[in-house]
C-alpha positions in Angstrom: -21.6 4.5 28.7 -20.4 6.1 25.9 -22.2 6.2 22.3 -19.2 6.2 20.4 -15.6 5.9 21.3 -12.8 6.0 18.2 -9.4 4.8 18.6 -7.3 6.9 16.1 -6.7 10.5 15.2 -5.5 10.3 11.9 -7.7 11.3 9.1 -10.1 8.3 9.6 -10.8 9.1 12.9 -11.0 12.6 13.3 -13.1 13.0 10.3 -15.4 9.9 12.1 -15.6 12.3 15.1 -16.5 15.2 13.0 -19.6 13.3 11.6 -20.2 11.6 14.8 -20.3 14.8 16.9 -22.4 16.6 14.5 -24.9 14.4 14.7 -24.9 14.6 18.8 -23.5 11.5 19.5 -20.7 13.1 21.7 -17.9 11.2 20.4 -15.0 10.0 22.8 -11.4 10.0 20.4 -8.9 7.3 22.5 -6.0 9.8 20.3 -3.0 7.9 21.4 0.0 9.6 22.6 0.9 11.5 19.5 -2.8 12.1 17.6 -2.2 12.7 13.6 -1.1 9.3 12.0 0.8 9.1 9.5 0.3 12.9 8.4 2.7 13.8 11.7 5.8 12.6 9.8 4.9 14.3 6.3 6.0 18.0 5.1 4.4 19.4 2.9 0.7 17.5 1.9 -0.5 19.4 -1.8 -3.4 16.6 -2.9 -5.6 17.2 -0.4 -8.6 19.1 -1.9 -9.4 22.6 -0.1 -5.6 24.0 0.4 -4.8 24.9 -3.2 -1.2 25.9 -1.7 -0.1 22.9 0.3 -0.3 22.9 3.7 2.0 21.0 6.6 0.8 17.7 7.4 1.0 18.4 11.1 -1.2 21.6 10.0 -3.5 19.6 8.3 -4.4 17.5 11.7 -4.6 20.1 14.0 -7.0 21.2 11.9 -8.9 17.9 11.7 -8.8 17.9 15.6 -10.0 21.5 16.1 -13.2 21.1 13.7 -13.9 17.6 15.5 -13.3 19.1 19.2 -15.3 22.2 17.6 -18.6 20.2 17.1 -18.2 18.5 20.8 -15.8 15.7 20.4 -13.7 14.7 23.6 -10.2 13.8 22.2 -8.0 12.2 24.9 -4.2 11.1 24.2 -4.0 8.0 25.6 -3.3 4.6 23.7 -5.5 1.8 24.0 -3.6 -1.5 25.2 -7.0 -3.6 25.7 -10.4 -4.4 23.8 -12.9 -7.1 25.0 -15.7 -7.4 22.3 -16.9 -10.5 23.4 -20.8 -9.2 24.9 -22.6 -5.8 25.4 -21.5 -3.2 26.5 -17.8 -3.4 24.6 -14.4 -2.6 26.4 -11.9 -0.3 25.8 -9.1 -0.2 28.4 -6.2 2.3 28.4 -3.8 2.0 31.1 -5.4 5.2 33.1 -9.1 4.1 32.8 -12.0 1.3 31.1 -14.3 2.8 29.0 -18.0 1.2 28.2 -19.5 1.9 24.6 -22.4 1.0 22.4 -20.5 1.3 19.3 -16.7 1.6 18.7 -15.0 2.6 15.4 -11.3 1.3 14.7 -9.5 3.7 13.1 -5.9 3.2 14.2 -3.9 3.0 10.9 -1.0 0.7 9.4 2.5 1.8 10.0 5.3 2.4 7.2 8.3 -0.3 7.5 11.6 2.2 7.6 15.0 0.5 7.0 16.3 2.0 10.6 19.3 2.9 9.1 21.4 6.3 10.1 20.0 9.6 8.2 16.5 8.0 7.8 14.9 9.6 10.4 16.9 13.0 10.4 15.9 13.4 6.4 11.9 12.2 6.2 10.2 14.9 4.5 13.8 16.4 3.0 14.1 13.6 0.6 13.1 10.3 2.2 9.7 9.5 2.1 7.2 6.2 2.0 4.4 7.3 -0.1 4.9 8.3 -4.2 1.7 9.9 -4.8 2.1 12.4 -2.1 5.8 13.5 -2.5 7.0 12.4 -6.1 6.1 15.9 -7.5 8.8 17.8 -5.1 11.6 15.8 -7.3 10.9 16.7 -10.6 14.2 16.6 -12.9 15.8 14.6 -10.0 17.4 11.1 -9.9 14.9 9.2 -7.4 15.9 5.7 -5.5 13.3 3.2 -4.7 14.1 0.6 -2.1 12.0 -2.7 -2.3 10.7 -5.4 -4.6 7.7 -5.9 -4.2 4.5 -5.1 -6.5 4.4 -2.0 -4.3 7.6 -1.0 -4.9 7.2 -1.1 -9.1 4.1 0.3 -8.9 6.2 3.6 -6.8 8.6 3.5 -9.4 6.3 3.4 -12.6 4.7 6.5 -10.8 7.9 8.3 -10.3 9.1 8.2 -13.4 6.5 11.3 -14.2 9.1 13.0 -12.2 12.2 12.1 -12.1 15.0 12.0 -15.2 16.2 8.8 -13.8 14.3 6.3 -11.2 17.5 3.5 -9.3 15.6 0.3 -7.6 17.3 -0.9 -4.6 17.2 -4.4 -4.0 18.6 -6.8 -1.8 18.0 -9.8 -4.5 19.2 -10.3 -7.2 15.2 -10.8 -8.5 12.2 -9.2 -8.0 9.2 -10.5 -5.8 6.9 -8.9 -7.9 4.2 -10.5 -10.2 5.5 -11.4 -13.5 3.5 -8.8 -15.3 4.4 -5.5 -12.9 8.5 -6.7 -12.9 8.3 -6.8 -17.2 7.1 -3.0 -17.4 9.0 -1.9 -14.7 12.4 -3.8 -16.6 11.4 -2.2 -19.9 10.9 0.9 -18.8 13.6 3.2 -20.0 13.7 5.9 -17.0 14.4 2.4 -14.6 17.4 0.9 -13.7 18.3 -1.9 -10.9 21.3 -2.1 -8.3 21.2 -5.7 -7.1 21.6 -7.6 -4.0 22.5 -4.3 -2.1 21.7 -2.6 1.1 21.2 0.7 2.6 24.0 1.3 4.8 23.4 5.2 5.9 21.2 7.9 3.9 23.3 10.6 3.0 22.4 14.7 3.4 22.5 17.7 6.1 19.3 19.9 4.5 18.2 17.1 2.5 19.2 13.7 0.8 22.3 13.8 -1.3 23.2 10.2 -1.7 23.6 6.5 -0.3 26.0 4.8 0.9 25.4 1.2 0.1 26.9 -2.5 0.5 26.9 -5.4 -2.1 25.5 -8.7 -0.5 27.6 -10.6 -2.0 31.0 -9.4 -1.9 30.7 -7.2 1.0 31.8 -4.1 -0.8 30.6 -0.6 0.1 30.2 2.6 -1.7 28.0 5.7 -2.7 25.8 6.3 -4.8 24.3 9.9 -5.3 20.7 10.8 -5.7 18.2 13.3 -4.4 15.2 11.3 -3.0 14.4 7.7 -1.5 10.8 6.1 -1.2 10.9 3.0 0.6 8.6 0.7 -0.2 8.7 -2.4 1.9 5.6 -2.8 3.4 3.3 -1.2 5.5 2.3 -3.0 8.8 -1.5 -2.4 10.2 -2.0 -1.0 14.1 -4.3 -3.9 14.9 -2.0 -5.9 17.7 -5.2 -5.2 20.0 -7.4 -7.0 18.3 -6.0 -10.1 16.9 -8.4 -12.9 18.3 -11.1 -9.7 18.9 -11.7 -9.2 15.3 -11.3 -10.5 12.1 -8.2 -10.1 10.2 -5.9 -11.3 7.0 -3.5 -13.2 7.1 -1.2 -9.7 6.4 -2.9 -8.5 10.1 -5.8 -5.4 8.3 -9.0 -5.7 9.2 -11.7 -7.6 7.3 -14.3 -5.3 6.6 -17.8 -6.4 5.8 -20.5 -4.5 4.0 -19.5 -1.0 3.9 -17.7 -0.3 7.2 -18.6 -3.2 9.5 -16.7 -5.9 11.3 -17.4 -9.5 12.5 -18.3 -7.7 15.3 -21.7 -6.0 15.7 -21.4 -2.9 16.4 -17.9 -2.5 16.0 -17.3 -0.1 12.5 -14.0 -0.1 10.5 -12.5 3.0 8.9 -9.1 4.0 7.2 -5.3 2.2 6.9 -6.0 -0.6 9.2 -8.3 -2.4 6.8 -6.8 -0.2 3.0 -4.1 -2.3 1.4 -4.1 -0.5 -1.6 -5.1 3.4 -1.7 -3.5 5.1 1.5 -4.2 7.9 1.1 -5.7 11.2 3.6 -9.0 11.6 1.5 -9.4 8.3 1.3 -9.2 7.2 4.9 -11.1 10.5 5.3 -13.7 9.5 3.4 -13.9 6.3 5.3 -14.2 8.1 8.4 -17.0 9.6 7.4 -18.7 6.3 6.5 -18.2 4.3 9.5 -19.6 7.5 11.9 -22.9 7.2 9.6 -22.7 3.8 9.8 -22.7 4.3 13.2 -25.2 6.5 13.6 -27.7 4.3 11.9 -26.6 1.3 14.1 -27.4 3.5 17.2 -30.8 4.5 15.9 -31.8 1.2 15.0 -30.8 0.1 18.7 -32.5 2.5 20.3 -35.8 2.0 18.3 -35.5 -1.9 19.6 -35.1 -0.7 23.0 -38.1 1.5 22.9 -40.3 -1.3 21.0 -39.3 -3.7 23.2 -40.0 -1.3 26.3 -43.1 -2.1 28.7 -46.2 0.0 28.3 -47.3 1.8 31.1 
């Protein structure tokens, strides 16, 4: 029987198994095969506090996992495919072994949607990138793209515009899914301008991006465009396929969260991307790490002084 077990190893979980093994709960981290999140696939992170310098996001986890394993935490690379919530003790099942737990905290993150086109995945972290507010200050003076049209998408390009001489969004209408009110400032901005009812045919760069080659929707047309940066913004998708009809989730799929880390489950804590919509972001899912293991913590107290309250005196 384990105290706590923590699916997820990206900041939310390994800072979770930081608090939880410092306060000698023995934590048991169900990693999956790569640990790290999202933070794997980033160069250079420079806004997380304490590394004044930058530091590799790769760097930054291994980190994470060596002060969590430091304190006593078991981390074990193994995905969970199974979670049965449904009575006491809860399940965790990985293909190798089923695990037993008094508490369990979810911390397995949302996923960035990619467009899956050629030079995507050769050029992340040289120029293509899903997240503004960790990467828009490498392309200062630079002509930036952003692919999307969503509210998330305006909102990456307002920010960008710190940066960049000139912001291009990409999108496959020819009008913007955005709310009314985000789509007027980002049409009046002066630094933004729109290419319409196009795709991304292949991202274009050997050391890093150095155009597009695109094609026009409606006349089928195909040419390039140079720039030197492209944040894709269409949509993150939470990692919670385990536990639709286990807990309860939007209708987008994250987590419901009640209180300040809990689920609809007792017992059962909520920390980082899977159930954050809005901030994404390290220190935040960090930070929320960190709550769910106290939250935790308390939970376990509180059960054990039931159980010795309720015990027979001899």
């Amino acid at each position: 029987m384990e105290r706590v077990i923590i699916i997820g190893s990206g900041p939310a979980g390994l800072t979770a198994a930081v608090y939880a093994a410092r306060a000698n709960l023995q934590p048991l981290v169900l990693a999956g095969g790569m640990y790290g999140g999202q933070l794997m696939l980033t160069t250079e992170v420079e806004n997380y506090p304490g590394f004044p310098e930058g530091i590799l996001g790769p760097d930054l986890m291994l980190k994470f996992r060596e002060q969590a394993e430091r304190f006593g935490a078991r981390v074990e690379n193994v995905d969970v495919t199974e979670v049965d919530f449904s009575g006491r003790p809860l399940i965790v099942r990985t293909e190798q072994a089923e695990y037993q737990a008094q508490t369990v905290i979810v911390a397995t993150g949302a996923s960035a949607r990619w467009l899956g086109v050629p030079g995507e995945e050769a050029l992340r972290g040289r120029g293509v990138s899903t997240c503004a507010t960790c990467d828009g200050a490498f392309f200062r003076e630079k002509h930036i793209v952003v692919v999307g049209g969503g509210d998330s998408a305006m909102e990456e390009a307002l920010f960008l515009t710190r940066f960049g001489t000139r912001v291009t969004v990409i999108h496959r209408r020819e009008d913007l899914r955005a709310s009314k009110v985000m789509a007027q400032r980002v049409r009046s901005h002066p630094k933004i301008d729109f290419i319409w009812n196009t795709v991304i045919e292949e991202i274009l760069g050997q050391e890093h991006v150095t155009g597009l080659r695109l094609r026009n929707l409606r006349d089928e047309s195909v040419f390039e465009f140079a720039c030197d940066a492209v944040f894709i913004a269409i949509g993150h998708d939470p990692n919670t396929g385990i536990f639709r009809g286990r807990l309860d989730l939007d209708e987008r799929g994250y987590v419901r969260v009640t209180g300040e880390s809990g689920s609809n489950v007792d017992g059962v804590f909520i920390a980082g991307d899977v159930s954050d919509l809005r901030y994404r972001q390290a220190i935040t899912a960090a930070g929320a790490g960190c709550r769910a293991a106290m939250d935790a913590e308390r939970y376990l107290e509180a059960l054990e002084y039931q159980m010795e309250s309720a015990a027979p005196l001899t």
